[in-house]
C-alpha positions in Angstrom: -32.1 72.4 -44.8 -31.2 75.8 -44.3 -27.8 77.0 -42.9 -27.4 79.1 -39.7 -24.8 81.3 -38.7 -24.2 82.0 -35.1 -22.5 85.1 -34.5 -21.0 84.5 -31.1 -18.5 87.4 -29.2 -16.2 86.5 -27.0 -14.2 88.5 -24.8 -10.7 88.4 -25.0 -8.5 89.7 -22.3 -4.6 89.6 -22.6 -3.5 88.1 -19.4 -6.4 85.9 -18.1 -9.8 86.3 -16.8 -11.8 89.4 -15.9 -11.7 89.0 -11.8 -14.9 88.7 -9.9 -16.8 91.8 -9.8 -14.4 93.9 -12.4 -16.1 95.7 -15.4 -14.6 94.7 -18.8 -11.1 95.7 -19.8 -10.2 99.4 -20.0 -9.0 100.7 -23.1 -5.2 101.2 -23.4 -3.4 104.1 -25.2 0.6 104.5 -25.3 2.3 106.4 -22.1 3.9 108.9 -24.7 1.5 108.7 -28.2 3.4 108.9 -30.8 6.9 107.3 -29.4 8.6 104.5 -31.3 9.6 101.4 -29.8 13.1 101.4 -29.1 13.2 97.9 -27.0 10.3 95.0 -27.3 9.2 92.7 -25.0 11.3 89.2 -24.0 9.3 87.5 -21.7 12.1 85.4 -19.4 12.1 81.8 -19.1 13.1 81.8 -15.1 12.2 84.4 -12.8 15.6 85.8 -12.5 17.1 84.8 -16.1 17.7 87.1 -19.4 14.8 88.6 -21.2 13.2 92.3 -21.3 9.8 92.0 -19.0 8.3 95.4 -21.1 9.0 97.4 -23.8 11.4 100.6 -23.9 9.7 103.5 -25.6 11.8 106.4 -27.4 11.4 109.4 -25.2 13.1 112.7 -23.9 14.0 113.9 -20.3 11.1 115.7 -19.6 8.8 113.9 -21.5 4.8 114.0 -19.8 4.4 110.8 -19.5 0.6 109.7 -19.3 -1.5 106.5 -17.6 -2.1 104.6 -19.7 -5.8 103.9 -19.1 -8.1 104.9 -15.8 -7.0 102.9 -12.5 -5.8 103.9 -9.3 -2.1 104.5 -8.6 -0.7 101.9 -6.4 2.9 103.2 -5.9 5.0 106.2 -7.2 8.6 106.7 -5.6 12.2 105.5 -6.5 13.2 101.6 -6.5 16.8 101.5 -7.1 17.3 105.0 -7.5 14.7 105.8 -10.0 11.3 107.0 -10.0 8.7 104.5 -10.6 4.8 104.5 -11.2 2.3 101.8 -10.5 -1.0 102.1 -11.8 -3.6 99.1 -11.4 -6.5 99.2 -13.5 -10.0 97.5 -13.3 -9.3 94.5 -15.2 -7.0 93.5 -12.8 -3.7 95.0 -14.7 -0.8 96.7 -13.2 0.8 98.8 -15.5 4.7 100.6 -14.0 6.4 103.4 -15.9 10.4 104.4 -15.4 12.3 106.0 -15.0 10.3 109.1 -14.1 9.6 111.8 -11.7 6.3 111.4 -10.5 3.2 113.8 -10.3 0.7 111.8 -9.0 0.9 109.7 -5.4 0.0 106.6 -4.1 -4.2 106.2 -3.9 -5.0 108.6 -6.6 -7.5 108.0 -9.8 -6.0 109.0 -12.6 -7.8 108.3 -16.0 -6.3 107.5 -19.7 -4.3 110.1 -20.7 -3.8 111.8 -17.5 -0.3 112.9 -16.8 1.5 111.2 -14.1 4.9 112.5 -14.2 8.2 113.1 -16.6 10.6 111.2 -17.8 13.5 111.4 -15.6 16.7 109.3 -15.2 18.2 106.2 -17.2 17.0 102.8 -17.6 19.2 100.3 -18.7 22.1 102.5 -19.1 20.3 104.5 -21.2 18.9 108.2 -21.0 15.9 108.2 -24.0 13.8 105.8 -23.0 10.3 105.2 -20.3 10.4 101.4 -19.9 6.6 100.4 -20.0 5.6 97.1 -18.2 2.5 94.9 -17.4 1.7 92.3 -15.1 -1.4 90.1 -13.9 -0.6 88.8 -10.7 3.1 87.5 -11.1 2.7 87.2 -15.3 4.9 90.1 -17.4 2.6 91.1 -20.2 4.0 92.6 -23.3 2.0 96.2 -22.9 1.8 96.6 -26.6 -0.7 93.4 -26.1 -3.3 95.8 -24.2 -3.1 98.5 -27.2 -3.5 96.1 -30.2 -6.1 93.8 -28.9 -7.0 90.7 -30.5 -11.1 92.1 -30.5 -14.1 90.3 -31.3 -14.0 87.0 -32.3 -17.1 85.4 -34.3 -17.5 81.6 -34.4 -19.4 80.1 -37.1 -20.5 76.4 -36.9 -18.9 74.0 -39.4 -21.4 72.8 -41.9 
């Protein structure tokens, strides 16, 4: 008897399915390459209880800050006094950057890479940081997640 492998990819999406008629997931860089972590994601237990629903990246005032992948900018103003950008992308993920000053507006394409504003303000009481978030539908995503995907996966039959 002779063995068979069966190489099998599957597509693995942080987040959930692919929605009807989307392409496959974009590919995600960092909003400022290069920037350290300075506050991971704590996904909360309640909607309004303790946890950290993105991650805070080390940055400067003034700081470009870039999209993250290709999508279409869905909102870019101030919520609670600070700028904010909303960018969702094909696969059905919103990505939000803050606190900056934006250079892009509501309805525009912007691709990976692109800059969409500065860093510009506090968040969290503090003055060095973009806080980076994701969400599908009403699920926080930690945005590292879309960066370092898990990739192919290859099943092999058990023998």
């Amino acid at each position: 008897m002779c063995a068979v492998t069966l190489g099998v990819k599957v597509g693995v999406l942080v987040g959930g399915m692919v929605p009807a008629g989307a392409s496959a997931s974009p590919r995600y860089a960092l909003p400022l390459p290069g920037a350290q972590v300075a506050a991971g994601f704590d996904p909360t237990a309640t909607p309004y209880g303790p946890g950290h629903r993105g991650v805070d990246l080390r940055a400067a005032q003034g700081d470009q800050v870039l999209a993250a992948a290709d999508g279409t900018v869905t909102f870019a103003g101030p919520v609670a006094g600070r700028g904010v950008v909303v960018v969702l992308h094909r696969d059905g993920i919103r990505t939000t950057y803050e606190p900056i000053d934006p250079s892009t507006s509501a309805g525009a394409v912007v691709r990976r890479g692109e800059v969409i504003g500065l860093v510009a303000g506090e968040h969290a009481g503090r003055d060095d940081v973009l806080h980076w978030g994701a969400r599908r539908g009403e699920a926080y995503l930690d945005p590292l997640r879309l960066i370092r995907p898990l990739g192919v996966i290859r099943l092999s039959p058990r023998r």
